[in-house]
C-alpha positions as CSV (number, residue, x, y, z in Angstrom):
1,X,-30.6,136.3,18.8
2,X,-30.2,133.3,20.9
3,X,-27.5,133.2,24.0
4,X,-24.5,131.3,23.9
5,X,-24.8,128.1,26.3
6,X,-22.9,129.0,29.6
7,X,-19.8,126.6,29.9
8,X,-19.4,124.5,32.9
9,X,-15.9,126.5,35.2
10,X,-12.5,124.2,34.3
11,X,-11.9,124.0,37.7
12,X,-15.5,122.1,38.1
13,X,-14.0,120.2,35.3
14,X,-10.9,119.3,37.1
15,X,-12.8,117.9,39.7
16,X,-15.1,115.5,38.5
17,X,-12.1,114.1,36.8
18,X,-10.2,113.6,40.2
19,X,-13.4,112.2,41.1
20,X,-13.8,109.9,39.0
21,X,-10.0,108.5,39.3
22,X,-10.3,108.1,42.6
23,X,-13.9,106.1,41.9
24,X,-12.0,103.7,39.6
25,X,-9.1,103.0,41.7
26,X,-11.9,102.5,44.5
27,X,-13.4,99.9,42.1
28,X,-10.4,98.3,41.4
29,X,-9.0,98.0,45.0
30,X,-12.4,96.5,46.3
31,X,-12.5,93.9,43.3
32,X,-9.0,92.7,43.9
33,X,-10.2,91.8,47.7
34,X,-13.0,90.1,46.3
35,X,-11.2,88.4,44.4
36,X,-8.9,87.2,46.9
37,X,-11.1,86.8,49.6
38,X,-14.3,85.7,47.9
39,X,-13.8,84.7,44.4
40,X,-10.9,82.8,44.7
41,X,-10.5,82.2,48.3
42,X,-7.6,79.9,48.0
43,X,-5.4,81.7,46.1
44,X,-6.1,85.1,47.2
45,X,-5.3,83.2,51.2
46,X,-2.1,81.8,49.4
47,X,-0.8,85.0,48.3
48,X,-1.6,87.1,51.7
49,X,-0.1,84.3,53.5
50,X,2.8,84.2,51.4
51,X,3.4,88.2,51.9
52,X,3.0,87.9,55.3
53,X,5.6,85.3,55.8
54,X,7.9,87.1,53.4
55,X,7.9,89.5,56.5
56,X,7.2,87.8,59.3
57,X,8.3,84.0,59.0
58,X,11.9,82.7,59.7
59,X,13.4,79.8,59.4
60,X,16.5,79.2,61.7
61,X,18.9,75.9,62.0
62,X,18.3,73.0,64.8
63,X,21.8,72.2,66.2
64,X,22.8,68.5,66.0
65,X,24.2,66.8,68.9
66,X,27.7,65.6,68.5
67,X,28.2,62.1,69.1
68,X,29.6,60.7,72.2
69,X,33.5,59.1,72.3
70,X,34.1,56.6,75.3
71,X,36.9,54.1,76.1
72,X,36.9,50.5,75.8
73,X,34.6,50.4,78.5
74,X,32.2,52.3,77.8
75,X,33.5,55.7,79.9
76,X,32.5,59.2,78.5
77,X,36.0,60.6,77.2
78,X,34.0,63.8,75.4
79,X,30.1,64.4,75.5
80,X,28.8,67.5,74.0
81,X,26.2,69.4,76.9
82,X,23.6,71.7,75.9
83,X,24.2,75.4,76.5
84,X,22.7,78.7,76.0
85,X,24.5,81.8,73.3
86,X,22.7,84.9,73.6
87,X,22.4,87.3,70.8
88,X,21.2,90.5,69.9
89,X,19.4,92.8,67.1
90,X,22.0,95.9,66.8
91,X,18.8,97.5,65.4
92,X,16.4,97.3,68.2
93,X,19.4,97.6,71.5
94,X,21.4,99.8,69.7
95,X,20.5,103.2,71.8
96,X,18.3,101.4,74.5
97,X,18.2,102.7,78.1
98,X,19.1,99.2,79.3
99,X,22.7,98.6,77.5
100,X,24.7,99.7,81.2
101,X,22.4,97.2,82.7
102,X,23.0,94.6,80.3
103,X,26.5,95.2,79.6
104,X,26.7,94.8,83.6
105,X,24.8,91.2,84.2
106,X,27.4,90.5,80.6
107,X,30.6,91.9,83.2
108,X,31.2,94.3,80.1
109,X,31.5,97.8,80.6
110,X,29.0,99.6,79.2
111,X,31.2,101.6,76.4
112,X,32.8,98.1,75.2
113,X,28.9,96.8,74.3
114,X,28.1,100.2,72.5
115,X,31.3,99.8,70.4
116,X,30.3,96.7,69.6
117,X,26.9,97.2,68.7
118,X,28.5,100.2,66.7
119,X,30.4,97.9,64.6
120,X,27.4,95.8,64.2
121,X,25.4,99.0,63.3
122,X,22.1,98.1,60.5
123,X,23.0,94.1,61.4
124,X,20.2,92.1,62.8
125,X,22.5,89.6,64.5
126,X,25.4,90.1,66.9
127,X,26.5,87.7,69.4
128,X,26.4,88.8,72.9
129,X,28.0,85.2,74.7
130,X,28.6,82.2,73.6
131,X,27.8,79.3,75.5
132,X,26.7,80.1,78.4
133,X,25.4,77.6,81.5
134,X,21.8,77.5,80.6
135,X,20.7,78.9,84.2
136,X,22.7,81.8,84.0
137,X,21.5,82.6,80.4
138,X,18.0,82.1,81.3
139,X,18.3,84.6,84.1
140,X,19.5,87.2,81.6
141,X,16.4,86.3,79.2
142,X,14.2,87.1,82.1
143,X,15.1,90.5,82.5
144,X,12.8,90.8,78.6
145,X,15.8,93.5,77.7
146,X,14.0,94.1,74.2
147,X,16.4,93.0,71.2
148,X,18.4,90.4,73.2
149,X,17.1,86.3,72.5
150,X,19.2,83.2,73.3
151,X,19.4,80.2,71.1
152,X,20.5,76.3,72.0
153,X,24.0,75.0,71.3
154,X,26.7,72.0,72.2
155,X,29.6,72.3,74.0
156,X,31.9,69.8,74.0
157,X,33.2,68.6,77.5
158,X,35.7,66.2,78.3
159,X,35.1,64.7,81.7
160,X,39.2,62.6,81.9
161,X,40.5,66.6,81.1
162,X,44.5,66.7,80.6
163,X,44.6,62.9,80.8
164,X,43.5,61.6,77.6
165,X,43.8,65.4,76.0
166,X,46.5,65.2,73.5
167,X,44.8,62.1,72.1
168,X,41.3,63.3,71.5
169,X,42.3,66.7,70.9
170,X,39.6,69.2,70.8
171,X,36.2,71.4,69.0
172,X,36.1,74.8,68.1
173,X,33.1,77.1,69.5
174,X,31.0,75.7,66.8
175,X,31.7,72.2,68.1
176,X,34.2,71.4,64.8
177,X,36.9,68.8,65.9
178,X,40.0,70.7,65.1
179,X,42.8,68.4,66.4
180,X,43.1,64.5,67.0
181,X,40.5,62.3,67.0
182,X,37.4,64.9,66.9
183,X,39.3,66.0,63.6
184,X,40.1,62.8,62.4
185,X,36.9,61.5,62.6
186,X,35.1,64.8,62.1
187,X,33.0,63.5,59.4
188,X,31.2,60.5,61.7
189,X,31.2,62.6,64.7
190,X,28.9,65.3,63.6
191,X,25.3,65.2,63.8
192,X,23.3,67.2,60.5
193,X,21.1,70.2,61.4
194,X,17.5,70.3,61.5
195,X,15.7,73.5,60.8
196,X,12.6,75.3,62.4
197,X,9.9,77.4,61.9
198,X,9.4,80.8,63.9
199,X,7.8,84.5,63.5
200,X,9.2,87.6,64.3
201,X,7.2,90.4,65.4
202,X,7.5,94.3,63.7
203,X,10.5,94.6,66.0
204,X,12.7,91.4,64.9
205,X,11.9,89.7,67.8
206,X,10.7,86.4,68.4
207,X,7.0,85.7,68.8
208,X,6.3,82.3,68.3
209,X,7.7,78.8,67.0
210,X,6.0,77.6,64.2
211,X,7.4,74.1,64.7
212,X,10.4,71.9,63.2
213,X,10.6,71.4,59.6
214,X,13.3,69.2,59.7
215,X,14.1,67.4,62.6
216,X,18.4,67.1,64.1
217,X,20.3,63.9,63.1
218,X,22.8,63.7,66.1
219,X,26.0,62.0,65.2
220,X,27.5,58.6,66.0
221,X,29.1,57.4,68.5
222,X,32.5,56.3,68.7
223,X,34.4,53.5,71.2
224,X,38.2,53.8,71.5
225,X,40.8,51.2,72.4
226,X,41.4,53.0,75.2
227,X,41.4,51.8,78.8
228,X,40.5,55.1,80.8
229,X,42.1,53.4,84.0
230,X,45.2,52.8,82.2
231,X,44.9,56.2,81.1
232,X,45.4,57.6,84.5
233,X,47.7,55.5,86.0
234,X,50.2,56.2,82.8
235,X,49.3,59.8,83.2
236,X,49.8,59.8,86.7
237,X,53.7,57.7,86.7
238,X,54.5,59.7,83.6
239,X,53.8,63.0,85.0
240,X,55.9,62.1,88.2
241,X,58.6,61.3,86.0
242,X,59.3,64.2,84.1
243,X,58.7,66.3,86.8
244,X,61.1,64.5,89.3
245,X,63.7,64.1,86.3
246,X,63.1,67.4,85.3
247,X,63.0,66.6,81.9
248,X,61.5,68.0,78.8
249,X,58.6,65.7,78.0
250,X,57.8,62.2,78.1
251,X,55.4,59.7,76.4
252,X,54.1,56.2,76.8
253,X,52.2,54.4,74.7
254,X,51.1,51.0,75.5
255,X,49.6,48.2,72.6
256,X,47.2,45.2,73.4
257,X,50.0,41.9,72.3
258,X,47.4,40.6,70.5
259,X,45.2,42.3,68.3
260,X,47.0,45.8,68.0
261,X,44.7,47.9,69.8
262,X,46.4,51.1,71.7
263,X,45.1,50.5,75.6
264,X,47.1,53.3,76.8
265,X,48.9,56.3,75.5
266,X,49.8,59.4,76.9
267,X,52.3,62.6,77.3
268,X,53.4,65.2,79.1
269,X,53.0,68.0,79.4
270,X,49.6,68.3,78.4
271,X,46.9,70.5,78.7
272,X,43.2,71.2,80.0
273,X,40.8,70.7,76.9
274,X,37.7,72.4,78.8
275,X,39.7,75.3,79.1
276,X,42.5,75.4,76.0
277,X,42.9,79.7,76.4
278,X,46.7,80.3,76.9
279,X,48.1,76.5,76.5
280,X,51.2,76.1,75.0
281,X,51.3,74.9,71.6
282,X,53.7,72.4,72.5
283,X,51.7,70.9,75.2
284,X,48.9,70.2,72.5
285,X,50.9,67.5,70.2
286,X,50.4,64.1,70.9
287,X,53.9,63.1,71.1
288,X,53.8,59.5,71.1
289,X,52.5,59.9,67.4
290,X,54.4,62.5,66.1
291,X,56.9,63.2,67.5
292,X,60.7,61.6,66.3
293,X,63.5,60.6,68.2
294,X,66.5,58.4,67.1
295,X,65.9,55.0,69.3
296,X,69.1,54.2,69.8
297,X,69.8,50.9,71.4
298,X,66.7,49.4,71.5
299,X,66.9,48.5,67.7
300,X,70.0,46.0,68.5
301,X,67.4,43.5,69.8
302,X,66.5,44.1,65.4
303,X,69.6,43.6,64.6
304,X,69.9,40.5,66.5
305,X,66.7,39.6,64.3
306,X,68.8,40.2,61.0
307,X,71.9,38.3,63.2
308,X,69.5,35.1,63.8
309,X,68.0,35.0,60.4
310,X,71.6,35.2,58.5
311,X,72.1,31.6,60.0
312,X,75.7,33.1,60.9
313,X,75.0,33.6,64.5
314,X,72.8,32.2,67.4
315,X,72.0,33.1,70.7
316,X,74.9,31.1,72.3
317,X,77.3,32.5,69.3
318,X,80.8,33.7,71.7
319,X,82.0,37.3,70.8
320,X,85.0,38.4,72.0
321,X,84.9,42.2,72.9
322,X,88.5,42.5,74.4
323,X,90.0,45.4,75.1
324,X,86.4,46.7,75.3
325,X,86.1,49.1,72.8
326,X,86.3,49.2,68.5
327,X,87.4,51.5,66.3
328,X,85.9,52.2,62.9
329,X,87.0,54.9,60.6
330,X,87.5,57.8,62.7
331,X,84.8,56.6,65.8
332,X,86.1,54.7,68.6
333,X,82.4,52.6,70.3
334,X,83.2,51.7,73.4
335,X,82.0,49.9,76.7
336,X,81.6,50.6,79.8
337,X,84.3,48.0,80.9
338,X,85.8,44.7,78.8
339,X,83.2,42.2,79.0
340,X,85.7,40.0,77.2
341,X,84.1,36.6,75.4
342,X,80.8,37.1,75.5
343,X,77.6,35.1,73.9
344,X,75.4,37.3,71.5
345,X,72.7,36.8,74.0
346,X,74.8,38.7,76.6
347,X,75.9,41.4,73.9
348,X,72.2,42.2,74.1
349,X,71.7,41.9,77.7
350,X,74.7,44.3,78.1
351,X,74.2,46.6,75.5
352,X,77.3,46.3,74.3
353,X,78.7,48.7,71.4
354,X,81.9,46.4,70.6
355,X,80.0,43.2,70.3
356,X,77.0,44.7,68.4
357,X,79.6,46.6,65.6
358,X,81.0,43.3,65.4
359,X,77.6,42.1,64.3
360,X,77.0,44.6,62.2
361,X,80.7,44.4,60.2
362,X,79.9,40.9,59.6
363,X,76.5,41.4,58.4
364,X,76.7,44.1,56.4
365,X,74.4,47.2,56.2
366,X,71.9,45.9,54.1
367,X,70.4,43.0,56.3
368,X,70.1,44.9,59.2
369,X,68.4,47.8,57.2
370,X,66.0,45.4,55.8
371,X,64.7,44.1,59.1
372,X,64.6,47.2,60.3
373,X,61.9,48.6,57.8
374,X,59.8,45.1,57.6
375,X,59.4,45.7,61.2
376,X,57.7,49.6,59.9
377,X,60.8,51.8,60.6
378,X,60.2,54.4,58.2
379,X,56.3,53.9,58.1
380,X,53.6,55.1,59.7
381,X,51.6,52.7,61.9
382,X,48.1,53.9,59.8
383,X,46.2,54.9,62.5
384,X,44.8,58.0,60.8
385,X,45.9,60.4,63.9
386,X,46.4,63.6,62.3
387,X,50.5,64.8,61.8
388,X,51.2,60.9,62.3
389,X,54.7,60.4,61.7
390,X,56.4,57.7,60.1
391,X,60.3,58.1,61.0
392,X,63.2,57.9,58.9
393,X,65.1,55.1,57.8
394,X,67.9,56.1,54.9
395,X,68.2,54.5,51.7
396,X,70.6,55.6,49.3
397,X,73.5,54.5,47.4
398,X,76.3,55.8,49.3
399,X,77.1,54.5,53.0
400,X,80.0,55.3,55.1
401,X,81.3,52.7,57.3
402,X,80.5,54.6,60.4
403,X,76.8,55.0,59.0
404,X,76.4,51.2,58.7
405,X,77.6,50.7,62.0
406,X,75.6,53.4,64.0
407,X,72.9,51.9,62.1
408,X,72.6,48.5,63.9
409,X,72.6,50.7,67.5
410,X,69.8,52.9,66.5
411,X,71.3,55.9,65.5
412,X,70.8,57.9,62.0
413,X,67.5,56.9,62.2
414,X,64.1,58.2,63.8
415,X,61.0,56.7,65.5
416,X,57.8,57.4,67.6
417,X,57.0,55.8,70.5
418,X,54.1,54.2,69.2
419,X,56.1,52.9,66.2
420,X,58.8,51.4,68.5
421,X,56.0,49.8,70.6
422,X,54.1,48.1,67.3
423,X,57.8,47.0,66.0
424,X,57.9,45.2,69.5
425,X,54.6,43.9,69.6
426,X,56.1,41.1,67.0
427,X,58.2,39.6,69.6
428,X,54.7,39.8,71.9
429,X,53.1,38.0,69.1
430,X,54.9,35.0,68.1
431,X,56.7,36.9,65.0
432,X,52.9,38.6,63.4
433,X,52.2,42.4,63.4
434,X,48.9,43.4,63.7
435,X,47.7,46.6,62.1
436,X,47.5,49.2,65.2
437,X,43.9,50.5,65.6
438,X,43.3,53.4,68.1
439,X,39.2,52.4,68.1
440,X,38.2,49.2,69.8
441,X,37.8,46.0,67.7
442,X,34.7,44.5,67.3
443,X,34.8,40.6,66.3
444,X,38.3,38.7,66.1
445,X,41.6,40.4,65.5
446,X,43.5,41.0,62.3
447,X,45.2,37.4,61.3
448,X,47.8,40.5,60.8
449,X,50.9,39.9,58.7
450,X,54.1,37.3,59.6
451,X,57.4,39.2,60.3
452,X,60.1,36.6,61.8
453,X,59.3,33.2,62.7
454,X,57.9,31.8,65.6
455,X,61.1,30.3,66.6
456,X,62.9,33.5,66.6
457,X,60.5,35.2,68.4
458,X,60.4,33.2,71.0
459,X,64.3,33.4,71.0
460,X,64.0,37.1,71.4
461,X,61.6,37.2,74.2
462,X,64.0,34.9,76.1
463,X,67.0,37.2,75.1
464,X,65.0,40.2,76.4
465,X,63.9,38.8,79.6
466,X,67.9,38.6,80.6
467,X,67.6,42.3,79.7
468,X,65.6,43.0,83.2
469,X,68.1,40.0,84.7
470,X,70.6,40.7,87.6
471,X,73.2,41.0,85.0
472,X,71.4,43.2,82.5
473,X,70.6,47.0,81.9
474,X,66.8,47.0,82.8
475,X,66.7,45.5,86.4
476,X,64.4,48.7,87.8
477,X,61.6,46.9,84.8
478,X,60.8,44.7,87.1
479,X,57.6,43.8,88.1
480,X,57.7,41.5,91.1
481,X,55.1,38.8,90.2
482,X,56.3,38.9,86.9
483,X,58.3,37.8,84.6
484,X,58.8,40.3,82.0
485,X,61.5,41.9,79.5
486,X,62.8,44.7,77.6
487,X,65.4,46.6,76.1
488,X,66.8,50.2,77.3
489,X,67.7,53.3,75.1
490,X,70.0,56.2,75.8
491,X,70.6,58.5,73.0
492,X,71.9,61.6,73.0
493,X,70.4,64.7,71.2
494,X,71.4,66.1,68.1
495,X,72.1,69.5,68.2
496,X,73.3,72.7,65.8
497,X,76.4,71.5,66.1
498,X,76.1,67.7,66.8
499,X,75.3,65.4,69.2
500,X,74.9,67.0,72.7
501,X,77.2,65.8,75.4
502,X,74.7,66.3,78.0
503,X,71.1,66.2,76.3
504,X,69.7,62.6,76.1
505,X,66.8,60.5,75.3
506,X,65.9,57.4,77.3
507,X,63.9,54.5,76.3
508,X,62.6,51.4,77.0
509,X,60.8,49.0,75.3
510,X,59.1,46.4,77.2
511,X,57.2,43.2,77.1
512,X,54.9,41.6,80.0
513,X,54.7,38.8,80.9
514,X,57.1,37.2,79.2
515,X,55.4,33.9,79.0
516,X,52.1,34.8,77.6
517,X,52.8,38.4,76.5
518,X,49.7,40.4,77.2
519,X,51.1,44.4,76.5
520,X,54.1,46.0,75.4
521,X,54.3,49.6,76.3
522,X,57.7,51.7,75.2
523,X,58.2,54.7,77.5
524,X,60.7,57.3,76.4
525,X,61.8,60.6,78.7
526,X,63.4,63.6,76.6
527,X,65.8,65.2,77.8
528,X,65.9,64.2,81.6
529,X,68.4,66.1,83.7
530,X,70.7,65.4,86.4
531,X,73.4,61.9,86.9
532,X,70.8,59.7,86.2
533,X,69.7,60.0,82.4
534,X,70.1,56.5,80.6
535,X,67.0,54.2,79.8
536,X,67.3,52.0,82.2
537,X,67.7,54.6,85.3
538,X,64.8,57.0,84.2
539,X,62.6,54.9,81.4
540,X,62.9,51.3,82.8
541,X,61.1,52.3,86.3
542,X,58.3,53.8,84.8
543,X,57.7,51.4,82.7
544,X,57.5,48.9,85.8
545,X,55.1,51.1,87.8
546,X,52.6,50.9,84.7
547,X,53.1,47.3,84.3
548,X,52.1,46.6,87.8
549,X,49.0,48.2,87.2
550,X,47.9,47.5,84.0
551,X,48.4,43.9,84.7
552,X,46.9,44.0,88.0
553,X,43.7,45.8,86.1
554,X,43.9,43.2,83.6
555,X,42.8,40.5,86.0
556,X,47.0,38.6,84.8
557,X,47.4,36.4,87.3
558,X,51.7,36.7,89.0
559,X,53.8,33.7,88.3
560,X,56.4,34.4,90.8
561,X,54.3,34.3,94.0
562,X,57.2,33.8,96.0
563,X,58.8,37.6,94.5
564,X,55.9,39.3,94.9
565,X,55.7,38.4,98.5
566,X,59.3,39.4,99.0
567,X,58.5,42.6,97.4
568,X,55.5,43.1,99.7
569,X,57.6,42.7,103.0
570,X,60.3,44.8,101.6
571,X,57.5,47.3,100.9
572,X,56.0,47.1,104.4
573,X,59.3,47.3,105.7
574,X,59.3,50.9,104.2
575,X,62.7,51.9,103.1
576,X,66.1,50.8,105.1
């Protein structure tokens, strides 16, 4: 009888199976490098390089240089400088012998970076500082504190500081225009990104810069109206006259005659826009723009458009303003003493209240009203500033009779400075308003838009020049050398429960010179204190130190050689 045939053990079994998985995997493994590597070289290089960037490759953003704004002239008013953020990997620092060290070069205490990096915990990104001086960052990247880079920025600098602040307002840390002009023209001021190429080692950090896939389009330039020296000087006489008047705030704006172009405008207060950290607010408007006030007798010399163009009055048109006050209604207007018969020329000069109701009875409302908005009372000048303000001027069915008075003197209505100077820079003009433009013209002007004739125009500038007379209420306008004109403001504030009895607004709204009008610039003071609060004791002066210099820096040759040299020996004199 034959044996049985002896059966191979299971574990024996067991193994040559495991074997002979292991084999096939083996095969498999080595024929996919082949055919990577050898069969098909390309794509097997393709995919391995496509794996290995999948972990290794970055791409990271190029910042775009913000373009440059300068004045009329070609002076930097905000240039963007290159500065250093660094940053960290919470992953890699978080837990690092070296966080007191760097939180001491960073002047942080050591237990305010670890709760940061805390809050930041299984992030790869954290900022450490922003915008740092490039020296002083490179120091720190030095010190090869594993997990800490630094990567280029902008920061925006302007070089005139609280000067021109309010009017070119200001970026955000990611160098975003967030107020005036760097909002306003946001959109042509900002450059578009490029992007790079760079590899990160196993750690996150940085190895190596592949190169730039796309390169940085800076942004483009932009060229105010703005003369920087006018800027200063209006800064400068400005800022001495709120202070000295203690007053509130104060803007001036001043508008090329011609074409409409804004050489000047400033306010104060103001503010540093290199530094903007605990500024108030306030400080930050742009005044001249948006803020209102009613512009109380400087509209008569509008009314005394609508008096011209009825064809009832003329210059030389007698008044009488006996006993030297009016009542209407309930409201008594009076003056400051009987100026008796008096030409409508001299009403102006004067400011009178009784001879300008008069006007206004005669005229009716309506005319006066109707003036008053063709000249852009009520409308805002267009310039695009952000929060620009367009005023008030009523229209509605109803009037009472001390409403269409009050009307004629600039009350029950409200204005900015810079609409007050563009409603003024007809008279300038020969009777056409230009479109005002805070960016510099390139070619020839506007042929603008016809408000009066040329005949009354010229009727007004002589009216106003009387204004700054011996007799009128603007002789501190002056400008010796000069012949120039105006009219002065003084309004008082409204309040909770009225007008104020002792808060005031002064204005004046000037031309110069009067011959060949080259600027007008309207100065107003809010709220001065002390005696001395009407237009023509705190406006009018400042408005005839700016003309001395902006005339003097526009090359305007004096006229009245033989005033300017009695102002010069009066000046060497020193005071009496």
């Amino acid at each position: 009888m034959k044996r049985a045939a002896k059966k191979p053990p299971e574990s024996l079994l067991r193994f040559y199976l495991v074997v002979f998985v292991l084999g096939a995997m083996l095969v498999l493994l080595v024929g996919r490098v082949l055919s990577l590597q050898i069969i098909d070289t390309e794509r097997g290089y393709e995919f391995l390089q496509d794996q290995g960037d999948m972990r290794y490759v970055r791409t990271a953003e190029i910042p775009a240089y913000r373009g440059v704004i300068t004045d009329r002239r070609g002076e930097p008013l905000a240039v963007s400088t290159p500065v250093i953020s660094l940053w960290a990997n919470p992953v890699i620092l978080d837990g690092s012998e070296r966080l007191p060290e760097l939180a001491g070069i960073l002047g942080m205490e050591p237990a305010s970076l670890r709760e940061r990096l805390e809050r930041y915990r299984g992030k790869q990104f954290m900022y450490l500082k922003r915008h740092m001086v490039p020296a002083d960052a490179r120091e720190i990247l030095a010190l090869k504190i594993r997990g800490v880079s630094g990567e280029r920025e902008y920061r925006r600098f302007y070089p005139a500081g609280e000067v021109a602040s309010q009017l070119l307002g200001f970026t955000n840390v990611d160098d975003q225009g967030i107020a005036g002009l760097e909002l306003a023209y946001e959109d042509w001021l900002q450059g578009v990104p490029g992007k790079k190429k760079y590899i990160k080692d196993l750690h996150g950090e940085v190895v190596r810069d592949i190169g730039v896939l796309e390169p940085a389009q800076p942004g483009k330039d932009l060229t105010l109206s703005i003369d920087l020296r006018l800027q200063y000087l209006q800064h400068r006489e400005l800022r001495k006259a709120v202070t000295e008047r203690g007053a509130e705030s104060g803007s001036v704006v001043t508008l090329d005659a011609h074409t409409g172009e804004v050489l000047a405008m400033v306010n104060y207060p103001t503010y540093n826009p290199n530094s903007i950290k605990g500024s108030d607010p306030a400080s930050m408007r742009n005044r001249a723009v948006t803020d209102v006030y009613e512009p109380g007798s400087t509209m008569k010399t509008l009314t005394l458009v609508a008096a011209l163009e009825s064809g009832r009055f003329t210059t030389s048109t007698m008044i009488d303003t006996s006993p030297g006050r009016i009542r209407v209604g309930p409201k008594v207007y009076p003056d400051p003493r009987n100026y008796g018969l008096i030409s409508v020329s001299r009403i102006i000069e004067k400011s009178s209240q009784v001879g300008t109701t008069k006007i206004a009875l005669d005229l009716g409302h309506e005319p006066i009203r109707e003036v008053f908005n063709r000249f852009g009372i009520g409308h805002a000048p267009g310039t695009g500033f952000p929060g620009e303000s367009g005023g008030s001027l009523p229209d509605r069915a109803r009037w009472y009779a001390t409403e269409k008075v009050s009307l004629a003197f600039g009350y029950g209505i409200s204005a900015t400075p810079l609409q007050l100077a563009r409603a003024y820079s007809v008279f300038a003009n020969k009777g056409v308003q230009q479109p005002v433009s805070l960016l510099a013209l390139e070619g020839e002007a506007s042929p603008g838009e016809r408000i009066v004739s040329t005949q009354i125009a010229r009727e007004v500038l002589g009216v106003l020049h009387a204004v700054t007379g011996e007799e009128g209420t603007a002789r501190k306008a002056r400008v010796p050398g000069f012949a120039v004109g105006g009219k002065t403001g003084t309004v008082r504030k409204m309040g909770p429960q009225g007008y104020s009895a002792d808060n005031y607004v002064a204005w004046f709204a000037g031309i110069a010179p009067i011959e060949d009008p080259r600027i007008v610039t309207v100065v107003v003071i809010n709220d001065p204190r002390g005696e001395a609060y009407g237009g023509g004791a705190v406006a009018a002066p400042v408005f005839s130190a700016v003309t001395r210099g902006a005339l003097r820096l526009l090359n305007v040759a004096p006229t009245e050689i033989e005033e300017l040299a009695a102002a010069s020996a009066a000046a060497a004199r020193g005071p009496a």
